[in-house]
VEXTIBA-349080 format. One record per residue: residue in three letters; x, z, y of N, C-alpha, C, O in turn. Coordinates in Angstrom, 2 decimals, m for minus. Each point is the difference from the previous one (the first is absolute). Example, Ala and Ser with C-alpha at 12.3 -4.5 7.8 and 13.67 -1.06 7.14 Angstrom:
<nodes>
+------+---------+---------+---------+---------+---------+---------+---------+---------+---------+---------+---------+---------+
| rest |      nX |      nZ |      nY |     caX |     caZ |     caY |      cX |      cZ |      cY |      oX |      oZ |      oY |
+------+---------+---------+---------+---------+---------+---------+---------+---------+---------+---------+---------+---------+
|  ALA |   13.19 |    7.80 |   m5.69 |   m0.89 |    0.00 |    1.19 |    0.90 |    0.00 |    1.20 |    1.04 |    0.66 |   m0.02 |
|  SER |   m1.39 |   m1.38 |    1.07 |    0.82 |    0.06 |    1.19 |   m0.77 |    0.73 |    1.09 |    0.51 |    0.17 |    1.11 |
+------+---------+---------+---------+---------+---------+---------+---------+---------+---------+---------+---------+---------+
</nodes>
This chain:
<nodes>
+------+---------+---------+---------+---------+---------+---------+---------+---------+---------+---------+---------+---------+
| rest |      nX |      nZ |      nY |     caX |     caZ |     caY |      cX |      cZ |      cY |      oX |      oZ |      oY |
+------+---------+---------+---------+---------+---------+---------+---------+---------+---------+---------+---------+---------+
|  UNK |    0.81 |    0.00 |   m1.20 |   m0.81 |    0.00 |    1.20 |    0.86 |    0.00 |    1.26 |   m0.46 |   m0.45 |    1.05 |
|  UNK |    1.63 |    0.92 |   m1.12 |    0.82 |    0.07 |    1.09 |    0.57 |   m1.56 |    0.39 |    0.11 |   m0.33 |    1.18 |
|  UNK |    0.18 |   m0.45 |   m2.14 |   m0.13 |   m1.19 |    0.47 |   m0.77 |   m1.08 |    0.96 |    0.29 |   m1.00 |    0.66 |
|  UNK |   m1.64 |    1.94 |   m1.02 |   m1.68 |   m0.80 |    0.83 |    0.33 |    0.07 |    1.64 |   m0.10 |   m0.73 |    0.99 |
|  UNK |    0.61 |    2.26 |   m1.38 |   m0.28 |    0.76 |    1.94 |    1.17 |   m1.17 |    0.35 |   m0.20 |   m1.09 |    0.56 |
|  UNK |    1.61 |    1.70 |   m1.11 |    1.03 |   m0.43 |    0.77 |   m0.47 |   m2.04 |    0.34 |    0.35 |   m0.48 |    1.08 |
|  UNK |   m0.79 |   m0.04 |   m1.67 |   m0.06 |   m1.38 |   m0.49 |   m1.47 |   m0.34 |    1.81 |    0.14 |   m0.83 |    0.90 |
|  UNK |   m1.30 |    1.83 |   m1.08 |   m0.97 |   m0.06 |    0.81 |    0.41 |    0.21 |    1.14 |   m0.32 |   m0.66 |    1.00 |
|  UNK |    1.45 |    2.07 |   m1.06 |    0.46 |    0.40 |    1.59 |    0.88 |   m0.92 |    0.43 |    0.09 |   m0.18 |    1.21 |
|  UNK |    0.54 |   m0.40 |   m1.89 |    1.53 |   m1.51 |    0.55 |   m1.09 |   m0.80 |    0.64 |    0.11 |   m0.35 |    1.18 |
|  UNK |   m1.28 |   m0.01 |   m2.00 |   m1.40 |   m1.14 |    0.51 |   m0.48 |    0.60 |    1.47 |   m0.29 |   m0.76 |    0.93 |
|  UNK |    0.24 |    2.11 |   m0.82 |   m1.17 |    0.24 |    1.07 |    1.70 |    0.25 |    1.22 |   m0.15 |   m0.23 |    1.20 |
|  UNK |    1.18 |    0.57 |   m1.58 |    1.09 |   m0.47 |    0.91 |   m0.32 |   m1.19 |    0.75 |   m0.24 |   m0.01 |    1.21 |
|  UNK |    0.25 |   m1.40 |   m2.30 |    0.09 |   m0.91 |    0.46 |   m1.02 |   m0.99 |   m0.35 |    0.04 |   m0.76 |   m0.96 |
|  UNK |   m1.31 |    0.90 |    2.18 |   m1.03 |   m0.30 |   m0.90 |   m0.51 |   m1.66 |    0.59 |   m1.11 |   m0.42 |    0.31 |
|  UNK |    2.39 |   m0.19 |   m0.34 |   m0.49 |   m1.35 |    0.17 |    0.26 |   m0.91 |   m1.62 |   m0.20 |   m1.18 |   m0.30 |
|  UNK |    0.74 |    2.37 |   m0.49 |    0.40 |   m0.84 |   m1.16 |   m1.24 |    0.54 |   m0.91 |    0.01 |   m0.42 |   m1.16 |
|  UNK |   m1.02 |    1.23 |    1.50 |   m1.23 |    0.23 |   m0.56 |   m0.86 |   m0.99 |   m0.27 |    0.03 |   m1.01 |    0.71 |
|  UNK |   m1.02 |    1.12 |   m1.86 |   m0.47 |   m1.67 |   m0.01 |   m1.34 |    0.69 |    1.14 |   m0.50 |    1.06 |    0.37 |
|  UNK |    0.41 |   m2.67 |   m0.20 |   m1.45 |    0.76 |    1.43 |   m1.09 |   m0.03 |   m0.85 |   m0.86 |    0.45 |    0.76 |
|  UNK |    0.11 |   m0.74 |   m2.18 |   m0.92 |    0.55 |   m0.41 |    0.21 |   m0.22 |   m1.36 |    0.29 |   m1.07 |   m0.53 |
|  UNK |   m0.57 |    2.80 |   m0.32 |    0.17 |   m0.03 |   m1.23 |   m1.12 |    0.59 |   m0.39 |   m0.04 |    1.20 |    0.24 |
|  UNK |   m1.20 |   m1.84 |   m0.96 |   m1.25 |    0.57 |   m0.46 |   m0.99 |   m0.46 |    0.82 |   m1.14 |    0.44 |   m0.15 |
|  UNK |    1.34 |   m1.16 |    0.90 |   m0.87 |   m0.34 |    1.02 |    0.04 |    1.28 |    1.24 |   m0.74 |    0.09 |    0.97 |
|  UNK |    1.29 |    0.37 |   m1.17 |    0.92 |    1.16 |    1.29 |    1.01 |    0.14 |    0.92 |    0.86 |   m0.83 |   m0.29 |
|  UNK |   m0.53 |    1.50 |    1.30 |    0.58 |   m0.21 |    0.97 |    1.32 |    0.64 |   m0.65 |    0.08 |    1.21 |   m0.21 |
|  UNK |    1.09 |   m2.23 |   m0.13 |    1.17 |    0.40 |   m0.74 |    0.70 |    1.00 |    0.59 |    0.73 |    0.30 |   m0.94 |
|  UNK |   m0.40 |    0.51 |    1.90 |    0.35 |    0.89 |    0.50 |   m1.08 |    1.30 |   m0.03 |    0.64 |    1.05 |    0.02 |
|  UNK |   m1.78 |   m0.88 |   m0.05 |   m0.49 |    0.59 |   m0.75 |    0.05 |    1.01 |   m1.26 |   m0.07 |    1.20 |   m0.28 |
|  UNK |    0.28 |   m2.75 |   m0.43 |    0.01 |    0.42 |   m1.55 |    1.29 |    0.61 |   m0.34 |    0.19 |    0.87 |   m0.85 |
|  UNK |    0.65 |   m1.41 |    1.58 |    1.34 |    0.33 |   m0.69 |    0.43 |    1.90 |    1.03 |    0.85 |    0.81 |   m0.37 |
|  UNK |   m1.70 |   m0.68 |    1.49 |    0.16 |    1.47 |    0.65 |   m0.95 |    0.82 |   m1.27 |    0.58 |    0.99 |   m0.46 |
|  UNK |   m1.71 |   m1.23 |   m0.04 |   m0.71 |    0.41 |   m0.88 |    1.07 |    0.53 |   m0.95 |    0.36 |    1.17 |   m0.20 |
|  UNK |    0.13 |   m2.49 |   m0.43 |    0.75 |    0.44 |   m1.28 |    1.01 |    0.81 |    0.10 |    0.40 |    0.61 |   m0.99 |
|  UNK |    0.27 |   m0.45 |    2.41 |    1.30 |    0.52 |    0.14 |   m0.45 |    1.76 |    0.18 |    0.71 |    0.90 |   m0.45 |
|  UNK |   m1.76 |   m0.71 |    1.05 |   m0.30 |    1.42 |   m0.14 |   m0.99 |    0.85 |   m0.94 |   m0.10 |    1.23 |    0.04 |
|  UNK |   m0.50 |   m1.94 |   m0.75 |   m0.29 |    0.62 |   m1.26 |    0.88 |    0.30 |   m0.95 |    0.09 |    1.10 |   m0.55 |
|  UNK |    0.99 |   m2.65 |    0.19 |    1.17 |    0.68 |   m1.04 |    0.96 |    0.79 |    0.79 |    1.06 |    0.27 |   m0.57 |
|  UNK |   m1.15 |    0.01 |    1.37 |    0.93 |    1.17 |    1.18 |   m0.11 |    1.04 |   m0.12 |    0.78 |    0.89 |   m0.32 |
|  UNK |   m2.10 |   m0.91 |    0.64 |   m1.26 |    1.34 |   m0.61 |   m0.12 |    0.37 |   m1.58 |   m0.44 |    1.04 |   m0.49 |
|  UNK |    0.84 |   m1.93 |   m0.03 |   m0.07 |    0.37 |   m1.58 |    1.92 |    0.47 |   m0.65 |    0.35 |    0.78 |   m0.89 |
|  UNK |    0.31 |   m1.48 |    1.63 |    1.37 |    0.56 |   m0.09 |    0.33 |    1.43 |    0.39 |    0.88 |    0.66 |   m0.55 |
|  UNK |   m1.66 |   m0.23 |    1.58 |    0.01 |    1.38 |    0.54 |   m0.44 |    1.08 |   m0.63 |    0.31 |    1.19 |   m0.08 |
|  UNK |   m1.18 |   m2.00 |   m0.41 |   m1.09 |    1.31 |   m1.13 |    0.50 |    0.03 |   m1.13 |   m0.12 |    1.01 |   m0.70 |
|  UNK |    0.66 |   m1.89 |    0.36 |    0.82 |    0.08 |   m1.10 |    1.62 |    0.95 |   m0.01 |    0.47 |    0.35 |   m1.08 |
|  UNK |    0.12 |   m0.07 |    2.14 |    1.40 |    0.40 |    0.01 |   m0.38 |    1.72 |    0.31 |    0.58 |    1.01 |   m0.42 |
|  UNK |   m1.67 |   m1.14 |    1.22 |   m0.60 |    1.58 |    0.59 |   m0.40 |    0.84 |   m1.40 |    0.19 |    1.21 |   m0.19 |
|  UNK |   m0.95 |   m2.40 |   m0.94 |   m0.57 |    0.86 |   m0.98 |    1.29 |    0.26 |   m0.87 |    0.18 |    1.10 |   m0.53 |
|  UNK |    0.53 |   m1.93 |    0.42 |    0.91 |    0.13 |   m1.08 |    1.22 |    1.43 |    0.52 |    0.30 |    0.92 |   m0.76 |
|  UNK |    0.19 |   m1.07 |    2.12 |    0.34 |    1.18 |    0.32 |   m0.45 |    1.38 |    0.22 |    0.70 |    0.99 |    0.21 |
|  UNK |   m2.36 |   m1.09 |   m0.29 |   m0.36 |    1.18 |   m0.15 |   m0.33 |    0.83 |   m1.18 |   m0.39 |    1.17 |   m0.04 |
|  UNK |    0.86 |   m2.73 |   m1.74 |   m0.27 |    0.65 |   m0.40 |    1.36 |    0.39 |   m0.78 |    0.11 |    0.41 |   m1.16 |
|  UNK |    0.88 |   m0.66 |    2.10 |    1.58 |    0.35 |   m0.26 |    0.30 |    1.73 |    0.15 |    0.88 |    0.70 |   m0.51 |
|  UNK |   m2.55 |   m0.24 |    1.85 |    0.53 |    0.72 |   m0.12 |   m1.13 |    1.83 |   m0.41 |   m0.07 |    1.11 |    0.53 |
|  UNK |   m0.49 |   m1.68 |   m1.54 |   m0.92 |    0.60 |   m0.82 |    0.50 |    0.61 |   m1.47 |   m0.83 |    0.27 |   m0.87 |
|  UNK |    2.15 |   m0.10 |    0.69 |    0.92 |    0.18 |   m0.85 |   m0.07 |    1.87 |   m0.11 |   m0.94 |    0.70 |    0.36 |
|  UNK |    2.19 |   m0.27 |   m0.93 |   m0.18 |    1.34 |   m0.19 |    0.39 |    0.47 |    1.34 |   m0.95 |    0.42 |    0.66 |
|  UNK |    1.66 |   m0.40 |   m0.31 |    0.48 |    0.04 |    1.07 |   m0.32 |   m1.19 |    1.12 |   m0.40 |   m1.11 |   m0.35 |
|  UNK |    0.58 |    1.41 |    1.49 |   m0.15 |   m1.31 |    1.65 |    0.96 |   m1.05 |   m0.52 |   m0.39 |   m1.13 |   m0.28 |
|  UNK |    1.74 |    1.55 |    0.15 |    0.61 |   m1.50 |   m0.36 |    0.42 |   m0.16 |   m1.34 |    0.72 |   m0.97 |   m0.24 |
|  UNK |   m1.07 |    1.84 |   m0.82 |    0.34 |   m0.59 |   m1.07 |    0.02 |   m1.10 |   m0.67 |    1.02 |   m0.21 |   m0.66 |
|  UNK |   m2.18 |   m0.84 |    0.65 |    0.08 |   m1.33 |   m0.38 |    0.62 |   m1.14 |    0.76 |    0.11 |   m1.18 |   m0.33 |
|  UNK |    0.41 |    2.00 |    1.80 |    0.97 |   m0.89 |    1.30 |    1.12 |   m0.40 |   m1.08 |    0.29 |   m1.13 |   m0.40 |
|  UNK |    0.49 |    2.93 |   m0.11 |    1.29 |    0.50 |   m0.56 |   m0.17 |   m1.18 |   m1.81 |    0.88 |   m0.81 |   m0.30 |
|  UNK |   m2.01 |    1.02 |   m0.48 |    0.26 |   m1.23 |   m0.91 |    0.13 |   m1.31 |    0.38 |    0.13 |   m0.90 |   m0.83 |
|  UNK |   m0.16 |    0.72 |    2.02 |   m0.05 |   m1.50 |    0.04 |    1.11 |   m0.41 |   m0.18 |    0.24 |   m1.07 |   m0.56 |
|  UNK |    0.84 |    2.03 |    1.11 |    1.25 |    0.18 |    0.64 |    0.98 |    0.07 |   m1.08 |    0.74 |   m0.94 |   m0.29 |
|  UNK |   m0.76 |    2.06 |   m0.29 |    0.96 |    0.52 |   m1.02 |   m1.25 |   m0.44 |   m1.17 |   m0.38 |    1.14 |   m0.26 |
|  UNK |   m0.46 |   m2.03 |   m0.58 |   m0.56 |   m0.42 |   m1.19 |   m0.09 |    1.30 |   m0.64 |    0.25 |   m0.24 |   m1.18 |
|  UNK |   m0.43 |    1.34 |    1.29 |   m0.43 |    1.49 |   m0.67 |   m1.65 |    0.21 |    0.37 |   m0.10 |   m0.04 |    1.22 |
|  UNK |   m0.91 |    0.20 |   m1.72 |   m1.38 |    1.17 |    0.37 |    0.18 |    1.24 |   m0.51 |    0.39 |    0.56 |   m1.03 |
|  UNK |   m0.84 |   m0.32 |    2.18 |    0.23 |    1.75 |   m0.43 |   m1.37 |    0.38 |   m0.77 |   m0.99 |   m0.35 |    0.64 |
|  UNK |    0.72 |    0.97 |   m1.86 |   m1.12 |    0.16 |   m0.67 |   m0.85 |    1.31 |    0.76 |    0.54 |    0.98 |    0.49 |
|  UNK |   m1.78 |   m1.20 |   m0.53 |   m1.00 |    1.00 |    1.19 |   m0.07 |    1.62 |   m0.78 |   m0.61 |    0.92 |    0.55 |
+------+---------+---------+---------+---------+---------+---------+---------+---------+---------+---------+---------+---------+
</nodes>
């Protein structure tokens, strides 16, 4: 998904290389659409995964396995 944004945000940089209608839609549009939903979905994704880094026995214990490949058993 990180490909989409980076690929949408280079487009909405430079948005004369946008096609001017994809779907019967206003191509700048579609492609601001797409760039902040998978933006929005990249975010929610890194927020959940670090919060659930840190639901472990301890605050950073599953930080510390990532690190040194050990879990500490609960």
């Amino acid at each position: 998904m990180v490909p989409v944004v980076f690929l949408t945000g280079w487009a909405l940089l430079y948005p004369e290389m946008v096609l001017a209608k994809i779907m019967g839609g206003d191509g700048l549009k579609i492609n601001d659409f797409i760039h902040v939903i998978v933006g929005f979905l990249v975010s929610f994704f890194l927020f959940v995964h670090v919060y659930f880094c840190t639901i472990g026995a301890t605050f950073v214990s599953n930080f510390k396995s990532m690190v040194n490949g050990y879990h500490e058993p609960h």
